[in-house]
PDB file of N, CA, C and O in Angstrom, chain B, residues numbered from 101:
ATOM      1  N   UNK B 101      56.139 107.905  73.926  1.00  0.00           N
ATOM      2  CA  UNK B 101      57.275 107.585  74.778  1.00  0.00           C
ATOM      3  C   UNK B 101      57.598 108.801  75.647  1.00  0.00           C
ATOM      4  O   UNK B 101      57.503 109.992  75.350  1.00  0.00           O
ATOM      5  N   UNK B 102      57.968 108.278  76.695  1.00  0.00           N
ATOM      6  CA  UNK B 102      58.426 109.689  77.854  1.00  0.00           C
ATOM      7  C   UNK B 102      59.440 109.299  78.324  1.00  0.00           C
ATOM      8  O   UNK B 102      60.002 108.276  77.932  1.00  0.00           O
ATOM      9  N   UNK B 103      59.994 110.271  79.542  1.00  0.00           N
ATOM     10  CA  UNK B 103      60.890 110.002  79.889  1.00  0.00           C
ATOM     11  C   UNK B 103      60.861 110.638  81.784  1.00  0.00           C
ATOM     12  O   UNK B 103      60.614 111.743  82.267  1.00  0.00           O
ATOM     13  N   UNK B 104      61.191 109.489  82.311  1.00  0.00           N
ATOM     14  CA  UNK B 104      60.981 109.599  83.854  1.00  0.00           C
ATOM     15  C   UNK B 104      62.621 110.259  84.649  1.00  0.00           C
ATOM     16  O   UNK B 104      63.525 109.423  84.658  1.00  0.00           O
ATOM     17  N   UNK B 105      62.808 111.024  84.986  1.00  0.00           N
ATOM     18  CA  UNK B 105      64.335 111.441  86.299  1.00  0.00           C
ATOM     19  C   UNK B 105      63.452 111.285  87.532  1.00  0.00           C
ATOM     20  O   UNK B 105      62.479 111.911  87.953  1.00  0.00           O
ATOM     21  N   UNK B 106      64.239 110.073  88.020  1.00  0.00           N
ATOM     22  CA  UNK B 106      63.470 109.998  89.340  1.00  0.00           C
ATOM     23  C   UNK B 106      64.676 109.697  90.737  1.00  0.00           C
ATOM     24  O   UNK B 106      65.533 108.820  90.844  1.00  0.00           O
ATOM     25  N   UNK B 107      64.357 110.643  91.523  1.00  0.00           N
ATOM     26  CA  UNK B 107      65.182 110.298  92.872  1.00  0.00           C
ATOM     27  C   UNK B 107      64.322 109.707  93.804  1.00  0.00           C
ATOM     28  O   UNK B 107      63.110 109.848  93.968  1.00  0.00           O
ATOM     29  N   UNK B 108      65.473 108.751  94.614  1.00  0.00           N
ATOM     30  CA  UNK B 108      64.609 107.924  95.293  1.00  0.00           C
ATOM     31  C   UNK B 108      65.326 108.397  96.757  1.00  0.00           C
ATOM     32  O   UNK B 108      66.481 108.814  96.665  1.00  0.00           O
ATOM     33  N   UNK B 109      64.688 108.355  98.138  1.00  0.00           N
ATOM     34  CA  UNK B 109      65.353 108.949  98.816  1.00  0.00           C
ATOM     35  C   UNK B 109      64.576 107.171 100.362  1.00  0.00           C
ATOM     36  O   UNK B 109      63.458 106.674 100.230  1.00  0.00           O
ATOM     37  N   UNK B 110      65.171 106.910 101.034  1.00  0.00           N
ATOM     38  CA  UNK B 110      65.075 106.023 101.861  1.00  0.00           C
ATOM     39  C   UNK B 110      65.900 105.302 102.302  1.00  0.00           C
ATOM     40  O   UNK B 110      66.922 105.963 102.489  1.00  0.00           O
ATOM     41  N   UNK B 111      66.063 104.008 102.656  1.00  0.00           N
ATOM     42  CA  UNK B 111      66.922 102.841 102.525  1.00  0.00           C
ATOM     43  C   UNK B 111      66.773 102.093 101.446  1.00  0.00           C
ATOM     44  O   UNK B 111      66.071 101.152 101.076  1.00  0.00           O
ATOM     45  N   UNK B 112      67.932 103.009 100.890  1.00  0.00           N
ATOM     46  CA  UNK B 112      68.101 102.214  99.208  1.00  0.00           C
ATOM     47  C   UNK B 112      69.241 101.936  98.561  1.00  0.00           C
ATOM     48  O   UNK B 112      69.204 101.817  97.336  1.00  0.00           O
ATOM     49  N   UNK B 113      70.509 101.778  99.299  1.00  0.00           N
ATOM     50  CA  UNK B 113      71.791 101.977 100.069  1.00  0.00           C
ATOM     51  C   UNK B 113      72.056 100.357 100.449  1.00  0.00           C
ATOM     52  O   UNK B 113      72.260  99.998 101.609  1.00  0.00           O
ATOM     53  N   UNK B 114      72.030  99.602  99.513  1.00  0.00           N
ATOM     54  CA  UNK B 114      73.082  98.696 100.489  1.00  0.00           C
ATOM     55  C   UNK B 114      72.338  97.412 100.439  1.00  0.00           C
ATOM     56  O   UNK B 114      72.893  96.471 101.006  1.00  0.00           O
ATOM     57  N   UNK B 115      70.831  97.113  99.696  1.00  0.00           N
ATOM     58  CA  UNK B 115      69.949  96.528  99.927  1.00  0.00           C
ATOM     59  C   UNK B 115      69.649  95.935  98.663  1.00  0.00           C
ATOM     60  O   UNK B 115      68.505  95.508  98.819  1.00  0.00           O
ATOM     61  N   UNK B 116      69.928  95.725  97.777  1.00  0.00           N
ATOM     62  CA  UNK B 116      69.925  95.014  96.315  1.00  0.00           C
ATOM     63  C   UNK B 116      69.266  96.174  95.258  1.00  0.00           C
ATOM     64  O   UNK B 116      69.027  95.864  94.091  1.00  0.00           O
ATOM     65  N   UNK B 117      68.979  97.620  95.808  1.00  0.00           N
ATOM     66  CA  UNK B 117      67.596  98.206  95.119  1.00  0.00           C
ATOM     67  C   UNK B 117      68.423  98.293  93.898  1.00  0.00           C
ATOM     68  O   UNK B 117      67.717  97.493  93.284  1.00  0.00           O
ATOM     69  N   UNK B 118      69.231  98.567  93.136  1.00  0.00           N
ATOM     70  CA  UNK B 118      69.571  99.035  92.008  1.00  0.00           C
ATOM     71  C   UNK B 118      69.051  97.636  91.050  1.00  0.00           C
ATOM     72  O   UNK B 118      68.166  97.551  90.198  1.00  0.00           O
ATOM     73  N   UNK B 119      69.788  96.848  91.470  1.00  0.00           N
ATOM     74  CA  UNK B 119      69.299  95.769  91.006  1.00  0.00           C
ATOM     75  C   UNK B 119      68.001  95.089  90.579  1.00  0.00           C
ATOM     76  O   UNK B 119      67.526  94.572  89.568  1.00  0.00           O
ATOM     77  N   UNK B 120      67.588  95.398  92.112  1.00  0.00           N
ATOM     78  CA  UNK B 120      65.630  95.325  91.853  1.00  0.00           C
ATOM     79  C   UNK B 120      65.039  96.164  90.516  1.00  0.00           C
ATOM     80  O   UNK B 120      64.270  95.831  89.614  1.00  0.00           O
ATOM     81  N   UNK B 121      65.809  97.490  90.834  1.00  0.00           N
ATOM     82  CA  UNK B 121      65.198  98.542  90.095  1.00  0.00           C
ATOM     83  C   UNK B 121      65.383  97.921  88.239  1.00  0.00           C
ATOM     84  O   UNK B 121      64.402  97.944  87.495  1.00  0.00           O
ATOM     85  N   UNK B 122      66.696  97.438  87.778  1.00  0.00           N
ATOM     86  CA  UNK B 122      66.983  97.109  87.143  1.00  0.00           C
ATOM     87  C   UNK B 122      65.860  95.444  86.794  1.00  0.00           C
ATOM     88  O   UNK B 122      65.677  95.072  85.635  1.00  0.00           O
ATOM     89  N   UNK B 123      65.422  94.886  87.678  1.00  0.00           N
ATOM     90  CA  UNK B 123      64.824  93.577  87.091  1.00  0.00           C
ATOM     91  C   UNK B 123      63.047  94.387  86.767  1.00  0.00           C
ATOM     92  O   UNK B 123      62.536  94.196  85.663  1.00  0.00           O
ATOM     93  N   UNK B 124      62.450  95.058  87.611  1.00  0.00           N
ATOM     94  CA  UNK B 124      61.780  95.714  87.107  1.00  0.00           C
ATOM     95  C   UNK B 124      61.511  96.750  86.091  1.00  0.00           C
ATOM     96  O   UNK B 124      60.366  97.033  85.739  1.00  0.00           O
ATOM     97  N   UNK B 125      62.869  97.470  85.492  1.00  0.00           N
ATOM     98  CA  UNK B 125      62.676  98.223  84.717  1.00  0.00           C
ATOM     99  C   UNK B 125      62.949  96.907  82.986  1.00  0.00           C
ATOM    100  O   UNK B 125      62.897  97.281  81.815  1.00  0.00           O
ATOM    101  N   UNK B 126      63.200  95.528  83.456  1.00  0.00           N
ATOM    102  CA  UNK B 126      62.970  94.700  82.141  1.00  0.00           C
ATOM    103  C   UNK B 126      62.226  94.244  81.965  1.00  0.00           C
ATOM    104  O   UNK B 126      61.962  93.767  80.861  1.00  0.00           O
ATOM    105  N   UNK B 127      61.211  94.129  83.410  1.00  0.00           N
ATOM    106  CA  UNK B 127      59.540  93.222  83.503  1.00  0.00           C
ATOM    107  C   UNK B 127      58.740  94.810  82.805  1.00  0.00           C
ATOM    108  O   UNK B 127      57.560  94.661  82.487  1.00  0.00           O
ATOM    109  N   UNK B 128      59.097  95.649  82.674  1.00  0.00           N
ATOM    110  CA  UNK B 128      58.326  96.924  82.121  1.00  0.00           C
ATOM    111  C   UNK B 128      58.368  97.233  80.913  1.00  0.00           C
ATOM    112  O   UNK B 128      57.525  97.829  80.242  1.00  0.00           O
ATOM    113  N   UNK B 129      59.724  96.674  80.521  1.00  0.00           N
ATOM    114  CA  UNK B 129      59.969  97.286  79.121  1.00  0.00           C
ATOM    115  C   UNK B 129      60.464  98.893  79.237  1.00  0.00           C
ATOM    116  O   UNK B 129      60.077  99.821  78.527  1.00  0.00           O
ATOM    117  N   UNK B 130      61.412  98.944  80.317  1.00  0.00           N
ATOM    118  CA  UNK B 130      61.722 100.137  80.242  1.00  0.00           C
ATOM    119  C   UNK B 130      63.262 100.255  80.328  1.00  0.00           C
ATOM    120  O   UNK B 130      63.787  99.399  81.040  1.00  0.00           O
ATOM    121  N   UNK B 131      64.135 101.201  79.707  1.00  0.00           N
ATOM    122  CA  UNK B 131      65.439 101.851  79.361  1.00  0.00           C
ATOM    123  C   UNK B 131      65.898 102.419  80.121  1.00  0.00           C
ATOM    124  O   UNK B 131      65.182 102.839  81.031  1.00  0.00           O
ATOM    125  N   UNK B 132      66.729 102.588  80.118  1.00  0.00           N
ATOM    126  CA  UNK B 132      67.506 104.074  80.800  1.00  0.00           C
ATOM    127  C   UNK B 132      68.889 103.656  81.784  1.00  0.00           C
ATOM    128  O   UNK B 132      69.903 103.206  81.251  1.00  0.00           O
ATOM    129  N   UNK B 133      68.811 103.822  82.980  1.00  0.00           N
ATOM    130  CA  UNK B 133      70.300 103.495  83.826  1.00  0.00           C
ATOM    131  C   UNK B 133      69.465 104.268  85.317  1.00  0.00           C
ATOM    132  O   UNK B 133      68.619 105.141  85.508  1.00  0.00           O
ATOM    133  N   UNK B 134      70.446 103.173  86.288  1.00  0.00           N
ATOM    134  CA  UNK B 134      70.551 103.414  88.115  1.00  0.00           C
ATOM    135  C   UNK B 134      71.061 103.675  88.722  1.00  0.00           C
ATOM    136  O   UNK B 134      72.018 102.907  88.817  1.00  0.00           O
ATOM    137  N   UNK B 135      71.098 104.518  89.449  1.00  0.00           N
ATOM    138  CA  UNK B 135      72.837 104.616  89.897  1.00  0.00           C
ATOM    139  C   UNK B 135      72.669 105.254  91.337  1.00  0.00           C
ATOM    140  O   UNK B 135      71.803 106.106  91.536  1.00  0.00           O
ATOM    141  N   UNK B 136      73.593 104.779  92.419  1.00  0.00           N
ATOM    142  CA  UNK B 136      73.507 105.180  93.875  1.00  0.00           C
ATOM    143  C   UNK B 136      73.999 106.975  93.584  1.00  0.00           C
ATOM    144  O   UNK B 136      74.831 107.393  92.779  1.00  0.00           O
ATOM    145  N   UNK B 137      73.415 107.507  94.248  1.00  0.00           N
ATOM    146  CA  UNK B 137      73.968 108.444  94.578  1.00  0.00           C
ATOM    147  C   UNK B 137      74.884 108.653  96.076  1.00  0.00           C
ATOM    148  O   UNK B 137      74.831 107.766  96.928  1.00  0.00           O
ATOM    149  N   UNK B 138      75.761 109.969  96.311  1.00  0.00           N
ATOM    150  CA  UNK B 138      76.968 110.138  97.266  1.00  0.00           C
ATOM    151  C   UNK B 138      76.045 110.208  98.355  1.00  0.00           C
ATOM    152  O   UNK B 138      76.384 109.513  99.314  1.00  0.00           O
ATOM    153  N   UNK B 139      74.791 110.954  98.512  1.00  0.00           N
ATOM    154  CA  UNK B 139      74.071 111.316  99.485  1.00  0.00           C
ATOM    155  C   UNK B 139      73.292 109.985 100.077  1.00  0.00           C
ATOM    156  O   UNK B 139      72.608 110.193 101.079  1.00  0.00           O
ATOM    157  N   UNK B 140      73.329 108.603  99.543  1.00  0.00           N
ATOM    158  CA  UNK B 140      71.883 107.725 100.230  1.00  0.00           C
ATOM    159  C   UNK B 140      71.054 107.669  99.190  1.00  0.00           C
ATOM    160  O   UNK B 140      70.278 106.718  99.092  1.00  0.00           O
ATOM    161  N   UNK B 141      71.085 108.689  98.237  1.00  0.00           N
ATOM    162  CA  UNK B 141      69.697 108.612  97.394  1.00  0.00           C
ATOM    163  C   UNK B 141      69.941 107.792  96.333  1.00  0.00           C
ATOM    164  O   UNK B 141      71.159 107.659  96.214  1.00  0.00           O
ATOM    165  N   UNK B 142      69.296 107.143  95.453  1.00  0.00           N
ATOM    166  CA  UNK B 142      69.376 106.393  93.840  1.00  0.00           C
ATOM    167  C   UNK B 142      68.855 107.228  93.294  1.00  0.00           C
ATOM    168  O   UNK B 142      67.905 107.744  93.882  1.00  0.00           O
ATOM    169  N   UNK B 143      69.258 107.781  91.831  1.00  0.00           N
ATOM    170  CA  UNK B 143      68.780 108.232  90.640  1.00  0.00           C
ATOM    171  C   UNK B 143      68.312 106.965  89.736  1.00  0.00           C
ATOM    172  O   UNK B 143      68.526 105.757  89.837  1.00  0.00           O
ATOM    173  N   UNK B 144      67.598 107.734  88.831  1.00  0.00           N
ATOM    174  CA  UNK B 144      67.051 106.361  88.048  1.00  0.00           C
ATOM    175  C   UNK B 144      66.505 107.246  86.604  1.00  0.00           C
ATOM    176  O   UNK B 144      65.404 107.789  86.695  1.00  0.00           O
ATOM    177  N   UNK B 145      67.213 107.369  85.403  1.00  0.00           N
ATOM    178  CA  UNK B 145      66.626 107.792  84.705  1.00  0.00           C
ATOM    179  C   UNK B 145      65.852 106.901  83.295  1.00  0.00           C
ATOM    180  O   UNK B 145      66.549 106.322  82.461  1.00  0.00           O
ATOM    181  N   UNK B 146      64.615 106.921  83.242  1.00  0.00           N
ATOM    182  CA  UNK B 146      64.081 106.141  82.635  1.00  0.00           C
ATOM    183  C   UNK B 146      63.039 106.384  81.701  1.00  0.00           C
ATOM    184  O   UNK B 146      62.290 107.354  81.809  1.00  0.00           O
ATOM    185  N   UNK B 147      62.938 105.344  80.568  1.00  0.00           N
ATOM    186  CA  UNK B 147      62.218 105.824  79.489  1.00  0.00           C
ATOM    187  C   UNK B 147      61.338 104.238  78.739  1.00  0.00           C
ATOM    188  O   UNK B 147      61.687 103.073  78.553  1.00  0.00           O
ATOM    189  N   UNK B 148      60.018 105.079  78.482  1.00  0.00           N
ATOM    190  CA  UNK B 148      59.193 103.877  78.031  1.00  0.00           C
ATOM    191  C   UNK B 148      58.085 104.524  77.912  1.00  0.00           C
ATOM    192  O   UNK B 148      58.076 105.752  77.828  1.00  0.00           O
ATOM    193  N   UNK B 149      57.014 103.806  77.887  1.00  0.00           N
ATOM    194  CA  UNK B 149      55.531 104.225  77.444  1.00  0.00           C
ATOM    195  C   UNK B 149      55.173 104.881  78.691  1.00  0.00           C
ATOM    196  O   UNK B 149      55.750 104.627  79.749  1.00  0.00           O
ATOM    197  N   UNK B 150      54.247 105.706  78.582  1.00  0.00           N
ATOM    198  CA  UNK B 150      53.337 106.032  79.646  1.00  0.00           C
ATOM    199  C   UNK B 150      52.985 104.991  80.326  1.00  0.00           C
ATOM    200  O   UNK B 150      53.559 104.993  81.415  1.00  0.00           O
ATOM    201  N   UNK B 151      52.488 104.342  80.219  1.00  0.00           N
ATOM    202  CA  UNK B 151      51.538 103.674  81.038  1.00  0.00           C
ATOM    203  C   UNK B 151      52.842 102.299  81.971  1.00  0.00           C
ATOM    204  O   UNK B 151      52.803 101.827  83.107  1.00  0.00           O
ATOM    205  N   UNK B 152      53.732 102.100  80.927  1.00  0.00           N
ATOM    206  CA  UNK B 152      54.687 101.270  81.438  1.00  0.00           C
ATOM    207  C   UNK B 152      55.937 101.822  82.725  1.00  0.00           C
ATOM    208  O   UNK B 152      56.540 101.370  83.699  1.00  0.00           O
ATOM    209  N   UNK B 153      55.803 103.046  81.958  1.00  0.00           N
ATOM    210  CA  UNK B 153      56.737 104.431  83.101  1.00  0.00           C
ATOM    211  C   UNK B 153      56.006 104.308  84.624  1.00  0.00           C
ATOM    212  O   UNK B 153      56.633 104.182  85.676  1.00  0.00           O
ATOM    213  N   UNK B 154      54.214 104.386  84.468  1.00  0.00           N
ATOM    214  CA  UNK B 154      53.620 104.011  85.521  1.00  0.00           C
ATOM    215  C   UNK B 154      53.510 103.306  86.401  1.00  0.00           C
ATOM    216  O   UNK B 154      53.524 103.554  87.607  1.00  0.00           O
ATOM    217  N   UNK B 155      53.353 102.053  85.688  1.00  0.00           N
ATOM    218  CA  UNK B 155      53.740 100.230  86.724  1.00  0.00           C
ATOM    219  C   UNK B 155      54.909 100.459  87.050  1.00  0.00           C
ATOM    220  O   UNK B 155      55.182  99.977  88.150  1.00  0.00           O
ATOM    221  N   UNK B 156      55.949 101.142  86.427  1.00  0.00           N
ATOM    222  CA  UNK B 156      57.826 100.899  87.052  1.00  0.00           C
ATOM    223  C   UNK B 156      57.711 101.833  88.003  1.00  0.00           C
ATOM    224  O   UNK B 156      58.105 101.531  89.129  1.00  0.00           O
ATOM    225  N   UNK B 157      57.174 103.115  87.776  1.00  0.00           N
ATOM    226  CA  UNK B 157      56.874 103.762  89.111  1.00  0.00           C
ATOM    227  C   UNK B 157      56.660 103.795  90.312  1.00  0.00           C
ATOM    228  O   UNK B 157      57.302 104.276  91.246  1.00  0.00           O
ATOM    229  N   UNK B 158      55.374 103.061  90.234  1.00  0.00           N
ATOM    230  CA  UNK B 158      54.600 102.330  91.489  1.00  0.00           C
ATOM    231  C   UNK B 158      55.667 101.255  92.070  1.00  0.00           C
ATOM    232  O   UNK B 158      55.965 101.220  93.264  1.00  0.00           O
ATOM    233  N   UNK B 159      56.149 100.478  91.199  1.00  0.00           N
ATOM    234  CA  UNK B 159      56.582  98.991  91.699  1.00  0.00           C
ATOM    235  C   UNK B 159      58.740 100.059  92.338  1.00  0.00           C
ATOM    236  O   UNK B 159      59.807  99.526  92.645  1.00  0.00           O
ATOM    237  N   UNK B 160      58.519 100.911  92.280  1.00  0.00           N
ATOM    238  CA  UNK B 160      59.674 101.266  92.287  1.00  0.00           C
ATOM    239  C   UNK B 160      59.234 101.418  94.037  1.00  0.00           C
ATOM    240  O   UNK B 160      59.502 100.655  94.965  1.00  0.00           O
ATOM    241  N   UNK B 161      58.450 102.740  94.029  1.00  0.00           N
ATOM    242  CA  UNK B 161      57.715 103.041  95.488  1.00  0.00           C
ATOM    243  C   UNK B 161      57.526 102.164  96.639  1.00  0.00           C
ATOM    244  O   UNK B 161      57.423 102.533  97.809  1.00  0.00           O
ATOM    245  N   UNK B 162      57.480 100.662  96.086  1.00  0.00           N
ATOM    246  CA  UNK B 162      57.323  99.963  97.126  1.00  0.00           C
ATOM    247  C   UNK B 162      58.383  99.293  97.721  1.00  0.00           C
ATOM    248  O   UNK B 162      58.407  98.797  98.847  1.00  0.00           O
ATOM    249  N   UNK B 163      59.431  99.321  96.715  1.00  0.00           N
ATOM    250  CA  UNK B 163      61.106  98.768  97.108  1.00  0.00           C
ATOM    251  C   UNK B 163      60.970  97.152  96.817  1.00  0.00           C
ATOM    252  O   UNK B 163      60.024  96.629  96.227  1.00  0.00           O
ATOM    253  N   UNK B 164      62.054  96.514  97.326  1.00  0.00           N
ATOM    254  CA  UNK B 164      62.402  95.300  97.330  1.00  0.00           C
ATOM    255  C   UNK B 164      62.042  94.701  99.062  1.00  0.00           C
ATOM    256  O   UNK B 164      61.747  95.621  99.825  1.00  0.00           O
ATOM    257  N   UNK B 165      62.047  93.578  99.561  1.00  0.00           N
ATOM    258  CA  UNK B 165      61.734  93.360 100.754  1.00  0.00           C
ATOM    259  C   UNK B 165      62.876  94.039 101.805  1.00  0.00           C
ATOM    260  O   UNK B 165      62.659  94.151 103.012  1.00  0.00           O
ATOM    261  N   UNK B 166      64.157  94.484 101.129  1.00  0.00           N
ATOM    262  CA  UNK B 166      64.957  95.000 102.096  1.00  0.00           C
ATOM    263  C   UNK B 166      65.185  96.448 102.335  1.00  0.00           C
ATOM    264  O   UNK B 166      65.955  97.005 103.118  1.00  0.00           O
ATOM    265  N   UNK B 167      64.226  96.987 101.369  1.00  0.00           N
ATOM    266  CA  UNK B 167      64.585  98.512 100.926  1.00  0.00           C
ATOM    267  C   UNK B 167      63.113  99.154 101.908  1.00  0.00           C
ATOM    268  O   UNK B 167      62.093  98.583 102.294  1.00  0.00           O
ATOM    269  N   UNK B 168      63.586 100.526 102.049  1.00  0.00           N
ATOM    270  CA  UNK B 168      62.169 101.332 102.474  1.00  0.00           C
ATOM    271  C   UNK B 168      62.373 102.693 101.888  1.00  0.00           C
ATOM    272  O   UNK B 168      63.070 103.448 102.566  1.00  0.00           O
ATOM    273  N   UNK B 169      61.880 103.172 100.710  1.00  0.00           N
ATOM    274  CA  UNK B 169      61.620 104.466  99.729  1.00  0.00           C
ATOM    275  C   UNK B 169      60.216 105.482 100.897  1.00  0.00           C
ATOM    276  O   UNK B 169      59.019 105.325 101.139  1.00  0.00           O
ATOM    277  N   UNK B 170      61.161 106.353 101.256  1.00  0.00           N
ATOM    278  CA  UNK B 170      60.348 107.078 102.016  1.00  0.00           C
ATOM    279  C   UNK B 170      59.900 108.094 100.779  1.00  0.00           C
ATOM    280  O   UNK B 170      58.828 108.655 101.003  1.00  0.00           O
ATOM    281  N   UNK B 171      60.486 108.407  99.600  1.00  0.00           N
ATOM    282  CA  UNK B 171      59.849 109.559  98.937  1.00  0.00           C
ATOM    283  C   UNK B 171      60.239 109.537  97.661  1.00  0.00           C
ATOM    284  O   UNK B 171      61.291 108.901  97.596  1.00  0.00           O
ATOM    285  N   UNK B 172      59.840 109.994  96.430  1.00  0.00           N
ATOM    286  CA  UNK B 172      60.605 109.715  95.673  1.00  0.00           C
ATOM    287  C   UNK B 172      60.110 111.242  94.365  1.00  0.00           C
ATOM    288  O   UNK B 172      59.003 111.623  93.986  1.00  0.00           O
ATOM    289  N   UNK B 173      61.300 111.659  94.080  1.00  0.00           N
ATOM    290  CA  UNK B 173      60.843 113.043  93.257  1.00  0.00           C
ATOM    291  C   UNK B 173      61.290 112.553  91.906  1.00  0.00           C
ATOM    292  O   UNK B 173      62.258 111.876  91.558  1.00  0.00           O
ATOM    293  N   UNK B 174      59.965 113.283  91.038  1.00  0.00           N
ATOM    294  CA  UNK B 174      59.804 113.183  89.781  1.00  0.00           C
ATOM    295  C   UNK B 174      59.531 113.833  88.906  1.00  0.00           C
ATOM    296  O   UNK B 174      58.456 114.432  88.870  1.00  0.00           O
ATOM    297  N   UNK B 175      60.368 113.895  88.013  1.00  0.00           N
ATOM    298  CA  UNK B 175      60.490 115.009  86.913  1.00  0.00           C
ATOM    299  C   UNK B 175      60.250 114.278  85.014  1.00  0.00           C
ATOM    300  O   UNK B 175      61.091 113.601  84.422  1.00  0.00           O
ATOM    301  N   UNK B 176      59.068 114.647  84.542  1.00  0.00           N
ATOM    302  CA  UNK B 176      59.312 114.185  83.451  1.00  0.00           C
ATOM    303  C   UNK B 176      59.608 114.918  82.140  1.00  0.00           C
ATOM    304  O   UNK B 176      59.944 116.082  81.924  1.00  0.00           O
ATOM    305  N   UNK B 177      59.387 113.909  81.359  1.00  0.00           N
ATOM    306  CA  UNK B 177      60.184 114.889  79.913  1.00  0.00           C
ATOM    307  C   UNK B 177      59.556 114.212  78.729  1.00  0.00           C
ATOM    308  O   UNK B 177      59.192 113.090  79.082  1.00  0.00           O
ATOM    309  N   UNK B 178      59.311 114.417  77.600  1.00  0.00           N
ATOM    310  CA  UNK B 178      59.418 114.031  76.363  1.00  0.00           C
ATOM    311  C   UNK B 178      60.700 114.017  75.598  1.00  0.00           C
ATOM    312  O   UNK B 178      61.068 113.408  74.594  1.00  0.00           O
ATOM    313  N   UNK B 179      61.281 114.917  76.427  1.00  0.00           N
ATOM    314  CA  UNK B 179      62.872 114.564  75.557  1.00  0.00           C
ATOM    315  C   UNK B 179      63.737 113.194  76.005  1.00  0.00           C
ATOM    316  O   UNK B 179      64.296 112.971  77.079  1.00  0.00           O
ATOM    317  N   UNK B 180      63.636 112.255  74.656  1.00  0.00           N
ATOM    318  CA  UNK B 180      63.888 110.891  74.997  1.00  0.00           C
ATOM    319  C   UNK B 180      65.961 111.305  74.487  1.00  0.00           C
ATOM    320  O   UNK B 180      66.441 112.246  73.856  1.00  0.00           O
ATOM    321  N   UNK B 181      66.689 109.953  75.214  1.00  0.00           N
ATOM    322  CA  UNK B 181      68.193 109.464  74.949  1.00  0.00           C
ATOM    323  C   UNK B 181      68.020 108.666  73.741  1.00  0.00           C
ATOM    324  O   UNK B 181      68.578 108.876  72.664  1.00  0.00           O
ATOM    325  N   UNK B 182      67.222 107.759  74.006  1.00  0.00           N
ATOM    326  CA  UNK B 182      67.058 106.498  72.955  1.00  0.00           C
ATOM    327  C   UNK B 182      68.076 105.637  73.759  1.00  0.00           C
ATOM    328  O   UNK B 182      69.037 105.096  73.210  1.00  0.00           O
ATOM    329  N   UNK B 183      67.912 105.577  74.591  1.00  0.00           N
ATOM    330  CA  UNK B 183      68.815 103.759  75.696  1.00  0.00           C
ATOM    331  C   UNK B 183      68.147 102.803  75.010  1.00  0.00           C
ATOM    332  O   UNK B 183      66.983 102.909  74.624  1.00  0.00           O
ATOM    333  N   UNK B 184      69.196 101.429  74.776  1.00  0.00           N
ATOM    334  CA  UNK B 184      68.630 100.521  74.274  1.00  0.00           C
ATOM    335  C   UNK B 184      68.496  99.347  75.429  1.00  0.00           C
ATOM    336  O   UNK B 184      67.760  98.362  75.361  1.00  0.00           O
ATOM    337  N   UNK B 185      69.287  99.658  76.381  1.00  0.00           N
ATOM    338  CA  UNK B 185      68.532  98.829  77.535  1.00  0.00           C
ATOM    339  C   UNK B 185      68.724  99.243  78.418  1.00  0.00           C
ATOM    340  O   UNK B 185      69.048 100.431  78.394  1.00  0.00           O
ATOM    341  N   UNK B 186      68.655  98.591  79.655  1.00  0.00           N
ATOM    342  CA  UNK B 186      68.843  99.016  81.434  1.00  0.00           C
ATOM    343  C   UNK B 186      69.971  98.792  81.589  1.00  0.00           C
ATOM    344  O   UNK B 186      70.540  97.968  80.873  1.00  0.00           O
ATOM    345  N   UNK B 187      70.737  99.595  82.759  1.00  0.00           N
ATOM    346  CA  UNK B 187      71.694  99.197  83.050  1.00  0.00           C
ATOM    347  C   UNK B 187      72.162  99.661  84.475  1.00  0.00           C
ATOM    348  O   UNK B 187      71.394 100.522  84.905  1.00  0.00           O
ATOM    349  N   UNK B 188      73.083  99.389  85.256  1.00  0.00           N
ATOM    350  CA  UNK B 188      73.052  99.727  86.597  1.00  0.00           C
ATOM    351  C   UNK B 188      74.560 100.679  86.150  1.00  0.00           C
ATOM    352  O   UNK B 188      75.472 100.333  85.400  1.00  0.00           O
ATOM    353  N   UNK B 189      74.413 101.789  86.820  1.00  0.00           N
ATOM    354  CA  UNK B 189      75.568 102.583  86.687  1.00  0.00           C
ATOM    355  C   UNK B 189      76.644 102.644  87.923  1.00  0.00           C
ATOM    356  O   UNK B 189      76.046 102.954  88.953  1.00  0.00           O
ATOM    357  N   UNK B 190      77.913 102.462  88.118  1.00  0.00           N
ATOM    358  CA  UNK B 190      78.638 101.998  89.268  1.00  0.00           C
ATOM    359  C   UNK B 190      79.668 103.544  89.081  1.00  0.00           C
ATOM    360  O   UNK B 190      80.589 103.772  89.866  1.00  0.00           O
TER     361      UNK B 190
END
């Protein structure tokens, strides 16, 4: 198990992404919480298998049909929370 901090930086503001982010991080099997940031950007901290951290990754990169993720920085960890599910943070 790992653990993903990921900023997302684009049009991601206003466009369902937290949400998206949230239906994909349950098609993954992955934990953690979403949350807009003050600047435009989404945080997203998340936790699951390697390989599942991967597909949520990718499928994160490409956005929703209304979103455009120009970049997205990533920091990982082995130090897990233990989240027992997703959740969108307001």
């Amino acid at each position: 198990m790992l653990q993903y901090h990921l900023i997302v930086n684009g049009r991601v503001h206003g466009v369902g992404f937290r949400y998206f982010t949230q239906m994909k991080a349950n098609a993954y099997h992955i934990t953690g919480w979403v949350r807009n940031l003050p600047d435009d950007q989404v945080e997203i901290l998340a936790e699951g298998s390697e390989d599942d951290l991967v597909l949520f990754a990718n499928s994160i990169k490409e956005g929703n049909p209304f979103s455009r993720v120009t970049s997205i920085e990533k920091t990982e960890s082995s130090h897990l929370q233990g989240f027992k599910s997703f959740t969108i943070k307001y």
